[in-house]
C-alpha atoms as one frame of an Amber mdcrd trajectory, in Angstrom:
protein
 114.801 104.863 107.546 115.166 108.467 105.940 114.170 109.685 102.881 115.313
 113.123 101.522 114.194 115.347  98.452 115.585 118.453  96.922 118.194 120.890
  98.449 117.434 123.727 100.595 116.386 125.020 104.026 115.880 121.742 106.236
 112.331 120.800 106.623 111.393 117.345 108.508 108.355 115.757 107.603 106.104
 113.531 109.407 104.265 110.800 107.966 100.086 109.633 108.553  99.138 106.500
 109.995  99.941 104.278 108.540 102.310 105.508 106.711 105.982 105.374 105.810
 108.801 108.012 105.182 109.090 107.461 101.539 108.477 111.116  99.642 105.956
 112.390  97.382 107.766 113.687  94.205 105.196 115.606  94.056 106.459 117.546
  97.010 109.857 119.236  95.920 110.037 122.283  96.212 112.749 124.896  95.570
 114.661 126.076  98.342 113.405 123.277 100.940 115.667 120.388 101.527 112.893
 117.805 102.428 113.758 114.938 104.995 110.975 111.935 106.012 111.314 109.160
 108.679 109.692 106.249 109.700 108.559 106.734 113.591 109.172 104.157 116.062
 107.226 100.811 115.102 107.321 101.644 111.358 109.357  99.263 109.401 112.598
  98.649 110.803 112.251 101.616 113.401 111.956  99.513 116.839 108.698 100.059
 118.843 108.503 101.895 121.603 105.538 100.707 123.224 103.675 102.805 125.089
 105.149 105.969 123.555 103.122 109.273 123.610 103.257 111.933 120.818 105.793
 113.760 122.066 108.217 110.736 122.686 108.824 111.453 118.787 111.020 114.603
 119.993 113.667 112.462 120.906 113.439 110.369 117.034 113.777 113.663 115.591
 116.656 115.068 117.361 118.528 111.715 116.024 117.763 112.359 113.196 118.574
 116.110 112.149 121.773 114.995 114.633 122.944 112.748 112.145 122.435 114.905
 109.101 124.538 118.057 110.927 120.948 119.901 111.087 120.224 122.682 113.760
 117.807 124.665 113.222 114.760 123.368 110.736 111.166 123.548 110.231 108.797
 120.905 110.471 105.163 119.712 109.096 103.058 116.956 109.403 100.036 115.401
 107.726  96.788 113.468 108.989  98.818 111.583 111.960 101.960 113.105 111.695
 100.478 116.601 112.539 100.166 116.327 115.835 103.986 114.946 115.606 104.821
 118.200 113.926 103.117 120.188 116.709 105.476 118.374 119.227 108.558 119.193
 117.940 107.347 122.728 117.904 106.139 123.038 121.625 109.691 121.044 122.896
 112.262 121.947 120.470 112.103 125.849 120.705 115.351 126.352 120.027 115.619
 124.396 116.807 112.396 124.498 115.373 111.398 127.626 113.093 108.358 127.285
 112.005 105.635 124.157 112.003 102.516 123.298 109.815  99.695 120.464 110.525
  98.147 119.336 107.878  94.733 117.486 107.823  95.525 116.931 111.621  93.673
 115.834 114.189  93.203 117.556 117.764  93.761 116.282 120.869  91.365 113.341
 122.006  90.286 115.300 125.382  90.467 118.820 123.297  87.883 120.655 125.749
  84.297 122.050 123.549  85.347 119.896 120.694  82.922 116.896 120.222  85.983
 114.680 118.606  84.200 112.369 116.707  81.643 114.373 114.805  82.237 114.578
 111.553  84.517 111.519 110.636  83.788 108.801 108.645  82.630 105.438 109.874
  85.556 103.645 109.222  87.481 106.401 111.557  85.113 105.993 114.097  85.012
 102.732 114.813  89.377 102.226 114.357  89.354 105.189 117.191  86.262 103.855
 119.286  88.681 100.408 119.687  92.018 102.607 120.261  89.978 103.909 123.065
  89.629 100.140 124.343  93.077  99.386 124.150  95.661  97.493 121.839  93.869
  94.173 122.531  90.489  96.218 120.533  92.573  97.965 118.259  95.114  95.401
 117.135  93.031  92.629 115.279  91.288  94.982 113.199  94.323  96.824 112.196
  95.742  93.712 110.953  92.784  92.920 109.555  92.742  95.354 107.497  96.286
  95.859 106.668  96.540  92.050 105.252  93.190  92.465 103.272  94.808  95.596
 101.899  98.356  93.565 100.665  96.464  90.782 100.085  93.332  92.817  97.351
  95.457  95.773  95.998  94.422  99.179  95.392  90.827  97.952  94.568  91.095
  96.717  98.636  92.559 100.284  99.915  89.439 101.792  97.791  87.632  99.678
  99.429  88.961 100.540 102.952  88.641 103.815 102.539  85.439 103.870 101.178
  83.766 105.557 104.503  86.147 108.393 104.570  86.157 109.245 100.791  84.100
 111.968  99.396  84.280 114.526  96.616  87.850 115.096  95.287  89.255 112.477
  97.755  87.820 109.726  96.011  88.914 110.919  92.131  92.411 110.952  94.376
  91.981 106.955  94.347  91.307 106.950  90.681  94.587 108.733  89.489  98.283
 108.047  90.183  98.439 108.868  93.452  96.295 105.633  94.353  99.627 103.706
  93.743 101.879 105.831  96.304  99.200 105.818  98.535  98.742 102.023  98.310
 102.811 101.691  98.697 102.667 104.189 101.625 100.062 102.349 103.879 101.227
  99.033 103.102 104.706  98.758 103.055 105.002  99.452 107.145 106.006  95.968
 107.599 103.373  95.159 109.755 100.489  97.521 112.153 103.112  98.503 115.558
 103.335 101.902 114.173 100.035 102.318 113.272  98.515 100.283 116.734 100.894
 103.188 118.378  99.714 106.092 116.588  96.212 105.390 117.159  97.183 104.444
 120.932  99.154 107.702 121.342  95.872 110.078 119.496  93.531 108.885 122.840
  95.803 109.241 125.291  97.471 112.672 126.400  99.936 114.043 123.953 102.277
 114.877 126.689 103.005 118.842 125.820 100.909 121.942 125.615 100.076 123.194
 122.747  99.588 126.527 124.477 103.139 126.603 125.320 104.463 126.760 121.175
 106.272 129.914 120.396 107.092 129.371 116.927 104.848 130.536 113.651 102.662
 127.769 113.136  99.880 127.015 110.045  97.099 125.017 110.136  96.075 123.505
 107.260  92.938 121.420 106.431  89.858 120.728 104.121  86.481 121.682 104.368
  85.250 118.203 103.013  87.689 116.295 104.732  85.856 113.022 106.092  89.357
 111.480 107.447  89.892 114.220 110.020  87.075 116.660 109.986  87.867 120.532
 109.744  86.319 121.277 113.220  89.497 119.690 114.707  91.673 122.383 112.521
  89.237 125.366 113.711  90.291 124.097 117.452  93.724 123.721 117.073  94.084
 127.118 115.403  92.338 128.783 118.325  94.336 126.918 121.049  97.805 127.224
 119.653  98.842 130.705 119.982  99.304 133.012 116.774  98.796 129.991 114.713
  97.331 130.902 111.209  95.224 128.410 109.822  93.853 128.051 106.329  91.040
 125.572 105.473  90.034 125.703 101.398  86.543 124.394 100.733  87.404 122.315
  97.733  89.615 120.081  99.736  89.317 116.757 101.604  92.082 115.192 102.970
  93.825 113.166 100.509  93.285 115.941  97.795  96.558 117.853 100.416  98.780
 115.221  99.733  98.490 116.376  96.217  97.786 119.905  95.858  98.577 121.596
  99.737 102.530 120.794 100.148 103.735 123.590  97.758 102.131 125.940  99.485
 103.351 124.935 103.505 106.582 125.272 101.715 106.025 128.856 100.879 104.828
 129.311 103.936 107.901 128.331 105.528 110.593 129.544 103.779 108.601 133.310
 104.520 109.068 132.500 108.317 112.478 131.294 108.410 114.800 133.225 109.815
């Protein structure tokens, strides 16, 4: 499915895990014309088992190909970053500029002790993924049918382990509701079993090898994803600015850090 939002310079977004394409309003901006998707394994998008992160290349190139896109920029947030930093290490000659946002590094990231830093809950989802889809499976549907099943007081729950500071007065305002919609409307965990599959394994492009501007964007406080993996992306991906504010987590950028990636973007596209 795709999702678009305001008119503009063509920017494709990439959604978290689990997640879906459906837009934040929250996120229009003038002078970006802003266009979501639901990777493989998300609702009616058909699995691709086994896929790496950059096997989303090919879903994007679909899709700008049927809106009459070429060139566009691209950003993604919590799972989708990585995503985002695909496109902009194999698409070259259509992607401008790229952003990650709350993203996590690569699971054999050399110096980087991945798992410091995150929240239980993350640790132990990743610590299966590492076991394989018979590990990780059960307890994503676990949790994804106690989440449909309790309501936002069962995503609050969830989340519980990951929430501190400003990301848990996100789950107390209106956001909790698209949030809620977001990670449980996926029609089931393939996409999310996928994305967790593809984050241990080799992304399957170098992130030394992106030519394009590219910002890094993250929260000091962010349990979900913890900043160290921002500081290492930003020093492995060349000329990449990155910008980490202390006041943020992780949710608190689905609110508050779109608006500025925009104006980021529309300065470096040419």
């Amino acid at each position: 499915m795709i999702e678009q939002l305001g008119e503009g310079f063509p920017v494709v977004c990439h959604h978290g895990s689990p997640s879906t394409a459906r837009l934040y309003a929250r996120w229009r901006t003038d002078g970006v014309r802003l266009i979501g998707f639901d990777r493989s394994g998300y609702r009616d998008a058909p699995r691709r088992r086994g896929r790496s992160v950059a096997d989303v290349v090919d879903e994007v190139v679909a899709v700008v190909d049927s809106l009459g896109i070429e060139r566009f920029a691209t950003w993604g947030i919590s799972g989708g970053g990585p995503h985002a930093l695909a496109c902009a290490a194999l698409l070259p000659d259509r992607v401008v500029a790229a952003a990650a946002i709350g993203s996590p590094a690569p699971f054999d990231a050399e110096g980087l002790d991945w798992y410091a830093g995150f929240g239980a809950g993350n640790v132990i989802e990743f610590g299966a993924a590492e076991r394989g889809e018979v590990a990780v499976r059960p307890m994503l549907e676990q949790e994804h049918a106690a989440r449909a099943a309790g309501g936002v007081a069962a995503l609050r729950d969830g989340l519980s382990t990951l929430l501190g500071g400003d990301d848990a007065e996100m789950l107390d305002g209106p956001f909790v509701e698209y949030l809620y919609e977001l990670m449980t409307a996926t029609d089931g965990v393939d996409g999310w079993v996928d994305d967790d599959l593809a984050f241990v394994r080799p992304w399957g492009f170098e992130l030394g090898s992106i030519q394009v501007p590219v910002l890094i964007r993250h929260g000091e406080q962010d349990r979900f994803v913890p900043p160290a993996h921002a500081r290492w992306l930003a020093e492995h991906t060349p000329g990449a600015e990155v910008e980490i504010t202390a006041g943020d987590g992780h949710l608190t950028l689905y609110e508050n850090g779109i608006a500025g990636v925009h104006s980021w973007m529309l300065r470096n596209v040419h």
